[in-house]
C-alpha positions as CSV (number, residue, x, y, z in Angstrom):
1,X,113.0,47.2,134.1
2,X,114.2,50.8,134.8
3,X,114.4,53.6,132.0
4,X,117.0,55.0,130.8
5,X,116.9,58.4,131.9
6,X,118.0,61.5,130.2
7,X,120.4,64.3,130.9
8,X,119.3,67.3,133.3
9,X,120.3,69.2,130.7
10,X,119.4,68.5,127.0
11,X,117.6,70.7,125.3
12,X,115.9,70.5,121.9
13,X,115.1,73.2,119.5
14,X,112.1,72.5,117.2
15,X,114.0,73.6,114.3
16,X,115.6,71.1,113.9
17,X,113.6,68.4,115.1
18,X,112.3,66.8,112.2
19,X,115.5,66.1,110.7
20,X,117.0,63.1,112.5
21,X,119.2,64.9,115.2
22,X,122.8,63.5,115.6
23,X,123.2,61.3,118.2
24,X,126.3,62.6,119.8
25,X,124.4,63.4,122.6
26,X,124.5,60.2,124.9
27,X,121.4,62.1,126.8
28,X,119.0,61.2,123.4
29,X,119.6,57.3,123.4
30,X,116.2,56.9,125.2
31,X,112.6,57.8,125.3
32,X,111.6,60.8,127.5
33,X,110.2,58.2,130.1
34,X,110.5,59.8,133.0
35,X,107.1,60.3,133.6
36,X,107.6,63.4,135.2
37,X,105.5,66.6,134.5
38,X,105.4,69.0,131.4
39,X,104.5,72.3,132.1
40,X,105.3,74.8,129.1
41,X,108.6,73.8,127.9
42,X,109.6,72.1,130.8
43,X,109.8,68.7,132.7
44,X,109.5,69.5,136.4
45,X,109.9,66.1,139.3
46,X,107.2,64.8,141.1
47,X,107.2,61.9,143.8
48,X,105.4,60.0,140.9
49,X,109.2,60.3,139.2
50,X,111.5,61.6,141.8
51,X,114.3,59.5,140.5
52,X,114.0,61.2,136.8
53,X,116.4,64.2,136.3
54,X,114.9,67.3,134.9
55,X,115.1,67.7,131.5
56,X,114.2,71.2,129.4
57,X,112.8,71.2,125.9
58,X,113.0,74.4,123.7
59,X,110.7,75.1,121.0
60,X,110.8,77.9,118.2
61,X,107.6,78.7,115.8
62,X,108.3,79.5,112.6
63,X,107.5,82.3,110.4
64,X,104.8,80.0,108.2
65,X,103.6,79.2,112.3
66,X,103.9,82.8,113.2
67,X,101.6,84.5,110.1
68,X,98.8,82.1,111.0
69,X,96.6,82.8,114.1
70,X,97.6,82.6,117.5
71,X,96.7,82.4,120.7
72,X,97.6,80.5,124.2
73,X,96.0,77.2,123.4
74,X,98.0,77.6,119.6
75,X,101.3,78.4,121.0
76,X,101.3,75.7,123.7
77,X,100.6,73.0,120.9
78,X,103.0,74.5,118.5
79,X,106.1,74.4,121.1
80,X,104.7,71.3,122.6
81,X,107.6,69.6,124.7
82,X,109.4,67.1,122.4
83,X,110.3,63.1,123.3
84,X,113.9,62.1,121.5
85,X,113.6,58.7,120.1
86,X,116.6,56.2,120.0
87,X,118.5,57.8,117.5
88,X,117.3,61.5,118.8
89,X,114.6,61.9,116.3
90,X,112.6,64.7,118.2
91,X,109.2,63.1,118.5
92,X,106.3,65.4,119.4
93,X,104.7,65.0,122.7
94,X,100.6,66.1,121.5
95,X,99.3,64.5,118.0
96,X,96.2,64.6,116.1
97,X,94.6,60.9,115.5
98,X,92.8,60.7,112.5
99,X,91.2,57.4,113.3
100,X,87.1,57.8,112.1
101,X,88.0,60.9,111.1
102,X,85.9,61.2,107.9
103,X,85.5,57.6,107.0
104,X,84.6,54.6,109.4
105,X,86.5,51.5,108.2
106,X,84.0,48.9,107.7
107,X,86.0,46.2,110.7
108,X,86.1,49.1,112.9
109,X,85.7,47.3,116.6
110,X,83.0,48.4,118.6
111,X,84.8,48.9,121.3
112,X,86.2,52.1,119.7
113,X,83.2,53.7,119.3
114,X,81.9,56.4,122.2
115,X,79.0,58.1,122.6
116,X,80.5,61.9,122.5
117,X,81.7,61.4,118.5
118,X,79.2,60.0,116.6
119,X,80.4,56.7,114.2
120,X,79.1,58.1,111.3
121,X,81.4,60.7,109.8
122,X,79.9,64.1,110.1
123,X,82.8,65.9,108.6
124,X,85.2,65.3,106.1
125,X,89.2,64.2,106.9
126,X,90.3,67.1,105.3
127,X,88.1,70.0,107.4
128,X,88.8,68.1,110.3
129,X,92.9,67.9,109.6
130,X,92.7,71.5,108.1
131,X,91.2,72.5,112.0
132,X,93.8,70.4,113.7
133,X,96.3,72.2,111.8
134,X,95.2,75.7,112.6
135,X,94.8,74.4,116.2
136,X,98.8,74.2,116.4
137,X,98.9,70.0,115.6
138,X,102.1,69.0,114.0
139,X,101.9,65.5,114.7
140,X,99.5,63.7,112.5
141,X,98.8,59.8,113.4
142,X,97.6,58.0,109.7
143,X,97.0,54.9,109.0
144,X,95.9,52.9,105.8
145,X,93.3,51.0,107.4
146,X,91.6,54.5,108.8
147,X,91.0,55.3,104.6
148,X,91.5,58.9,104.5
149,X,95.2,59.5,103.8
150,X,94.2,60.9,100.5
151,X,92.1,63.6,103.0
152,X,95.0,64.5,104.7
153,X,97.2,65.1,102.4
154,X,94.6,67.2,100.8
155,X,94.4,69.4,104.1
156,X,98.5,69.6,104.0
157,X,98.2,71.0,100.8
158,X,96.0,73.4,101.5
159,X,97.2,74.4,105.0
160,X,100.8,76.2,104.1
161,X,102.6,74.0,106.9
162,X,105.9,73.0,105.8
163,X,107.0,69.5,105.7
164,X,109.7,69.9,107.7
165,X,107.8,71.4,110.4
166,X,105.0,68.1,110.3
167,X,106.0,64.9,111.8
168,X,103.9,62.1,110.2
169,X,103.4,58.3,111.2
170,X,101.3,56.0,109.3
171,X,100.7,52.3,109.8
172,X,100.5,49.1,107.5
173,X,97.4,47.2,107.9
174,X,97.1,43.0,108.5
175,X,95.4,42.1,105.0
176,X,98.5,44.1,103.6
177,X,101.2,42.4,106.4
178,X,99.9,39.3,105.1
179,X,100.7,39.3,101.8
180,X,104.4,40.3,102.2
181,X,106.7,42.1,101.2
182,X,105.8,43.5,97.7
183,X,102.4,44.5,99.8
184,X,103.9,46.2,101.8
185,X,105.5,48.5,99.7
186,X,102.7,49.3,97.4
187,X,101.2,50.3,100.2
188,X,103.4,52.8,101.5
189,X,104.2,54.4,98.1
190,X,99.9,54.8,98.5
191,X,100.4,56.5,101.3
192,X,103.4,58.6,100.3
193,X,101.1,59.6,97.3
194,X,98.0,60.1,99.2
195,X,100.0,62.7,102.2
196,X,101.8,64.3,99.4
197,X,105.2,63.5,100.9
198,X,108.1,61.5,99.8
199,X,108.9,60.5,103.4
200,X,107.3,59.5,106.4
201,X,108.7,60.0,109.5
202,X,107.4,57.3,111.2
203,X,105.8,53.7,110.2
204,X,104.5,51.6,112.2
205,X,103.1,47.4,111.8
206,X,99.5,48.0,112.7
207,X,99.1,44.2,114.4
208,X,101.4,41.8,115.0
209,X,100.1,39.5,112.3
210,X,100.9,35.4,113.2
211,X,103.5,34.1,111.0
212,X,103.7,37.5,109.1
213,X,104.3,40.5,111.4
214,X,108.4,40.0,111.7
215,X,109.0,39.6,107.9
216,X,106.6,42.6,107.2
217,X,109.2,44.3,110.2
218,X,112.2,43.9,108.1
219,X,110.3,45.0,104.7
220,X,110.4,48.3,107.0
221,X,113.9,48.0,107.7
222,X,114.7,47.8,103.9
223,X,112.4,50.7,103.8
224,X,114.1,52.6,106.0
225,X,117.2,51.9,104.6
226,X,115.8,53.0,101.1
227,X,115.2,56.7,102.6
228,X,111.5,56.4,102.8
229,X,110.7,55.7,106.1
230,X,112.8,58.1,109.1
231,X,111.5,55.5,111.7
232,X,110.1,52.3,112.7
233,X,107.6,51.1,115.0
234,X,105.4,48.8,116.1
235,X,101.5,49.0,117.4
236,X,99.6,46.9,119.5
237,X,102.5,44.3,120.3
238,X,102.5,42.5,123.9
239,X,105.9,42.0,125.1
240,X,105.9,38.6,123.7
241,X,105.5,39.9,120.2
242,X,108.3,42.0,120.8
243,X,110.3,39.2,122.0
244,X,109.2,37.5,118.8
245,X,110.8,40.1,116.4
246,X,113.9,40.3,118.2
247,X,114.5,36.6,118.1
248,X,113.3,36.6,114.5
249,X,116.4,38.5,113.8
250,X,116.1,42.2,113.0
251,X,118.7,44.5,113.6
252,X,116.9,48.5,114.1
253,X,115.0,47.8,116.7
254,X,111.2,49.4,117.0
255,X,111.5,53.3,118.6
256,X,108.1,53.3,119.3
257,X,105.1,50.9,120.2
258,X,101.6,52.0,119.9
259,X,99.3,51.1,122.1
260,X,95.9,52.2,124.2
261,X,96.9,53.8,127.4
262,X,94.6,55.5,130.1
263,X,94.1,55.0,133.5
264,X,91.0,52.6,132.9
265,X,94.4,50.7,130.6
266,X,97.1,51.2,132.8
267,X,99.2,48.5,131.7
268,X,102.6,49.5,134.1
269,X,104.4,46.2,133.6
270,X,104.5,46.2,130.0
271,X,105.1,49.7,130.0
272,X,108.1,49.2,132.1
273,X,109.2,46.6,130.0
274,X,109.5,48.4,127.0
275,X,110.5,51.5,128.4
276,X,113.9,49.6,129.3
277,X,113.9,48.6,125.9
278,X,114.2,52.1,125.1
279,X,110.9,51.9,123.0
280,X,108.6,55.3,123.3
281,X,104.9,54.7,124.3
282,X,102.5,56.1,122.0
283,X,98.9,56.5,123.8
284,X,95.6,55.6,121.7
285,X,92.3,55.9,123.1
286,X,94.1,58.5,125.3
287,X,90.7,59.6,126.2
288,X,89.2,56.7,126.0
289,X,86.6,57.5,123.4
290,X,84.5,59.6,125.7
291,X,83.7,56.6,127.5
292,X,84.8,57.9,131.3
293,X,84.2,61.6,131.2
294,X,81.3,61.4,133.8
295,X,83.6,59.3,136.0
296,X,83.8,61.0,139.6
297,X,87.8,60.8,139.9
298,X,88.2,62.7,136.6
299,X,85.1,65.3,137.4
300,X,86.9,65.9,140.8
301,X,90.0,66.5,140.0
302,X,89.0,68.3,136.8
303,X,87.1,70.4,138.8
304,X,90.7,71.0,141.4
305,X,91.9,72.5,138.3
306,X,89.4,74.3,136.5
307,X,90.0,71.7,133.7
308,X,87.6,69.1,131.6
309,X,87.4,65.7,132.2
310,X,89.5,65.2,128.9
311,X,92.1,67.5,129.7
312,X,92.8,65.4,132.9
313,X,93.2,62.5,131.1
314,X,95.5,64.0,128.8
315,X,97.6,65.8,131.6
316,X,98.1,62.1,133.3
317,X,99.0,60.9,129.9
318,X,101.8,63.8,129.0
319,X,102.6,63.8,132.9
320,X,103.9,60.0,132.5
321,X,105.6,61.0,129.2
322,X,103.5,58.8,126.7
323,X,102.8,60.0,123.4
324,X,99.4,61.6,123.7
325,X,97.1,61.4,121.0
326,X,93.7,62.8,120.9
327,X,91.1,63.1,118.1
328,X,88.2,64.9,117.7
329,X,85.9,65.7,114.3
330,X,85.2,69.0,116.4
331,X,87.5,72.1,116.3
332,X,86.5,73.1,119.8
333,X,87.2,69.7,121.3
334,X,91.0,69.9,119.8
335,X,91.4,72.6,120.8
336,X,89.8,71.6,124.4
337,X,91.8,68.4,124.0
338,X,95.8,70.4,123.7
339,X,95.3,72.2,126.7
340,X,97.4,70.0,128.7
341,X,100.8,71.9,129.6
342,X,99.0,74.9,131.6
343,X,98.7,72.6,134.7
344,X,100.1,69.8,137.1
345,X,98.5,66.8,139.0
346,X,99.6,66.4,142.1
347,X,101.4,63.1,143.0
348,X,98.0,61.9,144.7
349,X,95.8,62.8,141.9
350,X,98.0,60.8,139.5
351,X,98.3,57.6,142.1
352,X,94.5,58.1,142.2
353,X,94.2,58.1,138.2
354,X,96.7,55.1,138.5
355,X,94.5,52.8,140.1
356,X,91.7,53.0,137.8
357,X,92.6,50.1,135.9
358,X,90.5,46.8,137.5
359,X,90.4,43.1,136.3
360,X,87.9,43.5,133.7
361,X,89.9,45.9,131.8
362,X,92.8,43.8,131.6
363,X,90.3,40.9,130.6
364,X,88.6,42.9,128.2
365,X,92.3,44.2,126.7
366,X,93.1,40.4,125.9
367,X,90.0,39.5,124.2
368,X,90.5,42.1,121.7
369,X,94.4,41.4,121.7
370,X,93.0,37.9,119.9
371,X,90.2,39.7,118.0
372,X,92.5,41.9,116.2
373,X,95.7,40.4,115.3
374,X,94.0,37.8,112.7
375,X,91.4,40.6,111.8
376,X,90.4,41.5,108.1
377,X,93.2,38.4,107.3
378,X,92.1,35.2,105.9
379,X,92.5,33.8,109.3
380,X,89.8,36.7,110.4
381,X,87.7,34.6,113.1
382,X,90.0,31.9,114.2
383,X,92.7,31.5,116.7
384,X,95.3,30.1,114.1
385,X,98.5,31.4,115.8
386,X,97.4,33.6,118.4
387,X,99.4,34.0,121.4
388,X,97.0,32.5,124.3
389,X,99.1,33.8,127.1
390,X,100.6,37.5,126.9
391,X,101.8,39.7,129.1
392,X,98.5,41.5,129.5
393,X,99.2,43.9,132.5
């Protein structure tokens, strides 16, 4: 399915871009999806998305932005290029995931864990969001099954950042989908308590639950309807999932679906799928947990550049216009991790990245697909409703 694209030339000031733009600008009725290139504050073609107009996107720092310190690296994550949801919601391009940031969830998958960030929490959530902060984030990725909201909000606090100038997502967990509606929104008064906000601007459904995950949907639609939620999303839903909540009859359809992307994931015909559903792709495991930095693509190219290994994945990730969302416990590494709009891949260097992805992976994507959807429910362990056969490229 082929993207909408946007108009050559929309431009978004960050100003105002965490108040729900209008939408009388037909240009903001899609992702940014081109997958073209963002250098500075603007999108420039590449073969890898000659078709894609060129779109520009403004930022402005403000003066709570401004008194803090600065420097290159700061400036470029503070006016990092911004992706308009359906309703032209300015969504930030860079965020920082606070996912075993200060607290390991006991069901946390062992496929998550790498061997450059240790699994056992060597900071707390609030140093490490009060760094991230400092570093120029703006987009914080929460969650109540990462158990440190109550951190973050903390480092908020603390950090002098207006809320107008944070975008903030957070995510409902299974054991919570489960049990329905009034669940669900205990839960996200927690986590309105625990950031220290009486708004979030995005919420997402963490797994597509069987048998729960499209009533837990439209909990979030009466949500967002109630002025507590800006947006909706989903994470981690195939295409079938997707097809699933459609059918099951909701009306505001998901803006964004989070799920991993890398070039060892490269899942292009889902991606394309929901791209023409006009759903933004946010990237998890955008670096892949550490687990590829020796690999002799990303060492060459990084090396083309005078770039890390990480800021080559996270150039192919921005270049394609996903959501790109890195997370360290260490201040260098985010600060390593934004320097992404300085530079361009060239089309073969991203064709290159592109065909990374082998059988295994793909293999190894569904296997966890029907780990997690059941997980920490009390169908943990079983295949009671799991979708056997998914789109899993």
């Amino acid at each position: 399915a082929k993207s909408t694209a946007l108009l050559a030339s929309t431009t978004i000031a960050r100003a105002s871009v965490f108040n729900n733009l209008p939408t009388a600008s037909s240009s903001l009725t899609a992702a940014f999806v081109g997958g073209g290139s963002l250098i500075g504050d603007n999108l420039s073609g590449s073969a890898s998305s000659a078709a894609s107009p060129r779109v520009s996107f403004k930022s402005t720092s403000t003066s709570t932005e401004r008194a803090m310190s600065s420097s290159p690296a700061r400036d470029a994550l503070l006016s990092c290029p911004m992706i308009p949801l359906r309703d032209g919601t300015a969504h930030p391009s860079v965020g920082f995931g606070t996912y075993k940031v200060g607290f390991v969830p006991a069901s946390a998958s062992s496929a998550a864990a790498g061997p450059l960030e240790s699994d056992k929490p060597q900071r707390t959530a609030e140093e490490c969001v009060t760094d991230a902060l400092d570093a120029g984030y703006r987009f914080l990725e929460c969650a109540e099954f990462y158990g440190n909201e109550r951190e973050v909000g903390k480092a908020i606090a603390a950090s002098g950042v207006s809320r107008d100038e944070l975008f903030l997502c957070s995510k409902v967990w299974t054991t919570t989908i489960e049990k329905g509606d009034g669940a669900v929104r205990a839960q996200l008064e927690r986590t309105l308590s625990d950031l220290g906000t009486d708004y979030v601007d995005l919420y997402l459904i963490h797994w597509p639950v069987p048998g729960k995950h499209v009533e837990a949907y439209k909990t979030l639609e009466r949500l967002k309807a109630e002025g507590k939620v800006r947006n909706i999303g989903v994470s981690n839903y195939a295409v079938e999932d997707y097809k699933e909540l459609i059918e099951g009859g909701v009306t505001d359809r998901p803006v964004v679906n989070q799920i991993e992307i890398n070039p060892f994931l490269y899942r292009k015909n889902t991606i394309d799928y929901f791209r023409g559903e006009g759903v933004v792709l946010q990237s998890y495991r955008s670096l892949r947990d550490g687990k590829a930095m020796d690999h002799p693509s990303l060492a060459r190219i990084g090396r083309a550049h005078g770039k890390s290994p990480a800021q080559v994945l996270g150039r192919w990730c921005v270049q394609h216009g996903f959501v790109y969302i890195p997370k360290s416990v260490r201040r260098e590494r985010m600060v390593e991790n934004g320097g992404v709009f300085d530079f361009e891949l060239s089309d073969g260097e991203m064709e290159e990245l592109d065909g990374l992805t082998d059988g295994p992976a793909f293999e190894a994507f569904e296997a966890l697909y029907r780990k997690c959807v059941n997980r920490d429910t009390t169908k943990d362990g079983t295949m009671e409703g799991v979708k056997m056969s998914i789109t899993r490229d």
